[in-house]
N, C-alpha and C positions, 0 to 999 in steps of 0.2 A: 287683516290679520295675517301675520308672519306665519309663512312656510314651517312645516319640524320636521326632522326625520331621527333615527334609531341614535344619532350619537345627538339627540339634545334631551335634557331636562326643562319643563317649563311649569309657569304658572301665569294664567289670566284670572285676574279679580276686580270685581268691584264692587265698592263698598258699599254700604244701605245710604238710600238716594243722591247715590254720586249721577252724575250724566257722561262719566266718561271709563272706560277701564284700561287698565295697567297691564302691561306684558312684559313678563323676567324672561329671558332663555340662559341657556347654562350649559354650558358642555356636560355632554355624561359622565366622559371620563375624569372628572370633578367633582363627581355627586359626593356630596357626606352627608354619609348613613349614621345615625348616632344610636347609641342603643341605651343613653340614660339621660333624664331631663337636667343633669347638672355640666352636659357638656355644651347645650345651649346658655350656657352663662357668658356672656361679653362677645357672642355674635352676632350680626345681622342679615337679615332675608327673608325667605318666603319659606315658613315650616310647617310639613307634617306628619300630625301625628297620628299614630292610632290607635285603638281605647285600651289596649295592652302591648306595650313595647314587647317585641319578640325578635330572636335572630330574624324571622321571615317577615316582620314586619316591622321594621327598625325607624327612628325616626329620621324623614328624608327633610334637609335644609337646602334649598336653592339658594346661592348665592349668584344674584347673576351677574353675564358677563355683556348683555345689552339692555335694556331698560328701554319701553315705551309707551305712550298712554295714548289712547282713542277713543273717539267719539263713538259710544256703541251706536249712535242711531245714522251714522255713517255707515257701517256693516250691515248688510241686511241679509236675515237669514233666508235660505232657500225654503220649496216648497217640502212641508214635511213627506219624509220618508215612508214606505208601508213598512209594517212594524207586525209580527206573531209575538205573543204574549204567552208566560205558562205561568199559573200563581205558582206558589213553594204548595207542598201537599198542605192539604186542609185539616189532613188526619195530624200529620207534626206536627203543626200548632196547638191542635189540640193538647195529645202526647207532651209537650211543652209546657204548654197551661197547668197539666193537672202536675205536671212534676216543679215546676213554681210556684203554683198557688201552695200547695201541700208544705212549703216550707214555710209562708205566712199563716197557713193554716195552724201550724206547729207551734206557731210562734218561735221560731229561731230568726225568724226576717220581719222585718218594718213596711218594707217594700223593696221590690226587685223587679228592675225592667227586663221586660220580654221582647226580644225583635224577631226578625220575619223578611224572607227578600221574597220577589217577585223575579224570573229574567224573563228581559227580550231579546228578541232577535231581527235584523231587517238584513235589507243587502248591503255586502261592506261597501261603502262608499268615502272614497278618503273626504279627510276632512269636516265629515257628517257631524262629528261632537262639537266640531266649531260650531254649527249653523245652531246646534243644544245649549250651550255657553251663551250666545248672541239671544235667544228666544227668553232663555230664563231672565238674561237682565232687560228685557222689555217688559216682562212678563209678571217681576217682583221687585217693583222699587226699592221696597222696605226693606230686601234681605241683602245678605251678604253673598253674592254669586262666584263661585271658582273652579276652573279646569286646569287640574296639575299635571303633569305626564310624570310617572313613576318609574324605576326601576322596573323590567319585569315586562317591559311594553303595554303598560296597563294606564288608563287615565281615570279620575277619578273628580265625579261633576257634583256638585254642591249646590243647595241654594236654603240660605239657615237663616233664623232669627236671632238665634243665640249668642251671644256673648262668652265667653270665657274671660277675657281679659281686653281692655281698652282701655291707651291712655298714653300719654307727652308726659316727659317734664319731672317723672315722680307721681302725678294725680293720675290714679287708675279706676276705670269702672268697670263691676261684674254682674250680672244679674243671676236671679233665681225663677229659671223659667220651666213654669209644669203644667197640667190641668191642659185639657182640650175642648174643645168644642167646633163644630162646623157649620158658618152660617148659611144662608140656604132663603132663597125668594126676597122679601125685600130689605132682609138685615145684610145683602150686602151691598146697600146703596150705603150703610155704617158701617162705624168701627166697632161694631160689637158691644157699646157701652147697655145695651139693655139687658144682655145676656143674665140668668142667672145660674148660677154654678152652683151645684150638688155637693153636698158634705165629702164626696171622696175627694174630687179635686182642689177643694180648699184644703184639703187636709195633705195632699200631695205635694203640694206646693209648700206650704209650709216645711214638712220636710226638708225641702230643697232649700229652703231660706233658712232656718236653723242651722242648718248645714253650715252654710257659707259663712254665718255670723260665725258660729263657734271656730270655722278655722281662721278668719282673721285673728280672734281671738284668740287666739294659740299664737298667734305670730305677732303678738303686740301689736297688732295695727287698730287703730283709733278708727272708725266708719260712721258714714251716715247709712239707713236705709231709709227707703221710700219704697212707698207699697205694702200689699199688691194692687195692681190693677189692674185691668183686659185690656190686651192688647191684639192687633190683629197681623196675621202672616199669612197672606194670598186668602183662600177661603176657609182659615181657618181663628181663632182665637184665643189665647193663652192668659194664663194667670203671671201675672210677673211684679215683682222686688228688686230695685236696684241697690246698688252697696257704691259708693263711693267714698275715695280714699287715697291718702299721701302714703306711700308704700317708703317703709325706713330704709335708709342708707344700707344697713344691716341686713336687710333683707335679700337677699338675693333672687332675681325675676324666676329663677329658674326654680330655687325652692317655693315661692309660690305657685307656680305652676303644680309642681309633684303635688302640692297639700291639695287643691283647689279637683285636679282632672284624678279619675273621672268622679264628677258630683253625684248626688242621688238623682238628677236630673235624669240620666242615662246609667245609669248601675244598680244602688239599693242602700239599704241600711239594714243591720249595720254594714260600712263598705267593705271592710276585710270577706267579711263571710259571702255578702253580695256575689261581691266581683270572681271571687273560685266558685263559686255556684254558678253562673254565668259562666266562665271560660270551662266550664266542666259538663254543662248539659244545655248552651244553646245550641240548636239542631245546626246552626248555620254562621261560621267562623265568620267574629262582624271586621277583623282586619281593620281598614281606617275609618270606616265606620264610626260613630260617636267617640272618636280620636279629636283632632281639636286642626285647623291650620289657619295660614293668615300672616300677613308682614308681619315680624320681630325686631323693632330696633330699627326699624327701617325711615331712615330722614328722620331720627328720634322717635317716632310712635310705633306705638304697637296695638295692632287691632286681629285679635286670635276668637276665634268663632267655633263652636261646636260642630261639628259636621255631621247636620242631621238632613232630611231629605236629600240625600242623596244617591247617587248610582255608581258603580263600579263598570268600566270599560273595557273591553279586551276584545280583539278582532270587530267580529258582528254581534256581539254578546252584550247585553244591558243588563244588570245587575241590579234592581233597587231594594234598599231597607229603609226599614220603618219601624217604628214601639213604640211600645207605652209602658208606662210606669201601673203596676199589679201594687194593689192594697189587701185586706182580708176580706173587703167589700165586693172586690173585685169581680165580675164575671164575663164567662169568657165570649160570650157573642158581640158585647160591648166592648170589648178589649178589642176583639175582629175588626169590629167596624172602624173604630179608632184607626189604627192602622191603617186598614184601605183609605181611609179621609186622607193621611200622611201620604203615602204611596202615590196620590194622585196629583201631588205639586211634581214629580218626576213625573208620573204616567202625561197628566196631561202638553209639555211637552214635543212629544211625538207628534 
């Protein structure tokens, strides 16, 4: 794994059960910052995004200037680090809860997702986020793993099940991924197919599959769906619906993007009212957080992934978030624990 220091931009990824990962580097002094999803229209690289474009959080595009792919299991990570932990107060989340539920209580919301970080701390050790990067892609075949280095001196570690956009050629696929569950003793010698899911999460998911139909919908595009069914992501299991589809000449990637990010998946319904209720009273700025990143265009495909279970980097400092999707059902110990189940594809890690 290549050297970085202050004047490069980077991205290492790799993609759900690839056996090798990719490294872009990028002068900084190169970096483009974009601040609207239509200036990605007819470029390529490694983009991203974050779950509300902002001057302070603009959308960063690596285009690079070396290119290289490795065998992750040629890297081998060091022995983990010692790690101090502190949750986010117990009391905010609360204070959060009852200021979210009370809008589905209202009935002015369908559902609105709730997040929540955790930071750690250990001793700086250069290089430590590599040995994080290299641990996760052992650790999660199925997901999509990536370390960016951002503007800011900040990195930002990834390891998602999600989908947003994939696909060559014109044929593109998205999924509608919701509902949780944590398997535990001998359902995780499976993939979860015994599981049975409780009227909220069948019901949250569909949300999120409704969703996405009505916006292809809206953009004339013709789809298949299939689903839902359970799927699994490290120790956990999801409800999921895929859409696939020949996206129109007319269509521009970039305006499906804006239609599609961010879904009920990570926001709310309806989304307008969602998403200002969110940027207006979550306790804790989610930044690129359930933003989206992933090659664009790159050797013709594009493979853009939600960016969930992840953590935010800076100095000694580990940042992770985590949520879940609030119904009127909703309650808030079970919404807790949901969460800590998330938080611990990051925590465990360390």
């Amino acid at each position: 794994m290549s050297i970085w220091n202050d004047r490069n931009l980077f991205a290492f990824y790799r993609l759900p059960h690839e056996d090798h990962y990719v490294e872009l580097l990028q002068d900084y002094r190169e970096a483009l910052l974009l601040h609207s999803y239509e200036e990605l229209e007819g470029r390529e690289g490694f983009v991203v995004a974050p779950f509300q474009v902002t001057p302070q959080t603009p959308i960063v595009l690596i285009e690079p200037d070396a290119v290289n792919a490795h065998c992750q299991y040629l890297d081998k990570p060091t022995d983990h680090a010692r790690v101090t932990g502190s949750d986010d107060d117990r009391t905010a989340y609360h204070d959060d809860f009852e200021r979210f539920h009370q809008q589905l209580a209202e009935r002015r919301l369908n559902k609105i997702v709730l997040a929540r970080t955790v930071t750690m701390t250990t001793e700086e050790r250069f290089g430590y986020a590599s040995d994080l990067f290299l641990r996760a892609c052992q650790r999660y075949p199925r997901m999509f793993v990536a370390l960016v280095a951002l503007p800011g001196d900040e990195l930002w570690l990834t390891a998602t099940p999600e989908v947003l956009l994939r696909g060559s050629h014109g044929l593109f696929h998205t999924m509608a991924l919701a509902g949780t569950m944590r398997l535990s003793g001998e359902q995780l010698a499976g993939e979860g197919e015994d599981m049975r899911w409780a009227p909220k999460d069948i019901e949250e998911q569909r949300y999120v599959a409704s969703y996405i139909a009505d916006r292809l919908k809206a953009l004339s595009i013709d789809y298949q769906e299939h689903g839902p069914r359970t799927v699994r992501a490290a120790d956990l299991v999801h409800l999921r619906s895929d859409f696939e589809f020949r996206l129109p000449q007319e269509v521009p990637i970039s305006q499906l993007l804006k239609t599609l990010h961010p879904t009920p998946a990570v926001c709310g319904l309806p989304k307008a009212e969602a998403l200002s209720f969110i940027l207006q009273h979550e306790h804790a700025p989610r930044a690129y957080y359930s933003g989206f990143m992933g090659p664009l265009n790159w050797n013709h495909e594009t493979s853009l992934f939600v960016t969930l279970r992840c953590m935010r980097i800076k100095g000694s400092s580990y940042t992770l978030y985590a949520g879940g999707g609030l119904l009127r059902e909703s309650r808030e110990e079970q919404e807790w624990q949901e969460t800590e189940a998330k938080l611990q594809t990051m925590r465990s890690l360390f």
